[in-house]
N, C-alpha and C positions, 0 to 999 in steps of 0.2 A: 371494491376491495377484492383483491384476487387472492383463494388460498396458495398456500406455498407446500408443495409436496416434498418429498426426501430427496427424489433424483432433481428438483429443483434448487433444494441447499446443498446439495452434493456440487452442482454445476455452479453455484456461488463461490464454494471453498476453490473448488480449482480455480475459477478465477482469479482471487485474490492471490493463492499460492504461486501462478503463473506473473500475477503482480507484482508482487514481493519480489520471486527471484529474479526477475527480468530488472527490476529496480537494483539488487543487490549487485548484480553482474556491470549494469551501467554506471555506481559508484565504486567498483571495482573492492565490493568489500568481499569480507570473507563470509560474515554470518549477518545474518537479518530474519527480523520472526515479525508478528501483529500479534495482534489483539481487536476486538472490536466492542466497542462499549455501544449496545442496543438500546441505552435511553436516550441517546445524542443522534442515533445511527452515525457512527465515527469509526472510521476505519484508520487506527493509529500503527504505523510503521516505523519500528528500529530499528537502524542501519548502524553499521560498525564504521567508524571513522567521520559520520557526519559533523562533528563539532568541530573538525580540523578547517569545516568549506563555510562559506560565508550564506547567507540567506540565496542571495544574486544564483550564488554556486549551485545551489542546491535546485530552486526553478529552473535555473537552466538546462538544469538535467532530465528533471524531471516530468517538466513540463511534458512535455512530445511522448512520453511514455503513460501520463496520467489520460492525456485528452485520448490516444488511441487505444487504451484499454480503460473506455468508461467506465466505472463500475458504479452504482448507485445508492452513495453515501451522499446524505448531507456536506459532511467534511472528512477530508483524507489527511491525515497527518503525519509529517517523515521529523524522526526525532534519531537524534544519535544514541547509538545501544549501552547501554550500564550495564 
């Protein structure tokens, strides 16, 4: 088990934020945020318009942008934003 230092969550957060908006830009929304629920390690992403695109839609977008920016969640999840 490896400790995790600050500059090492620091270099997490931009990850994901470079995740996010690289995701939001590719569904062509306007806003998208996360949250990450630490008992699951689950990294959940809201996207603005996702309920409009069908599951299919949604992988196929996302896919090529999840596998090149690995980040190390258990599970990553893209939900349409409320």
């Amino acid at each position: 088990m490896s400790d995790t230092t600050d500059t090492d969550y620091e270099h997490d957060e931009k990850d994901i934020e470079i995740l996010v908006d690289t995701l939001r830009q590719c569904f062509l929304a306007d806003k998208a945020r996360y949250y990450m629920d630490g008992n699951s390690d689950a990294l959940i992403i809201e996207i603005e318009g996702l309920e409009a695109l069908s599951q299919d839609e949604i992988t196929e977008v996302a896919a090529p942008v999840l596998d090149e920016l690995d980040l190390d969640f258990d599970e990553i999840s893209l939900i349409p934003l409320t």
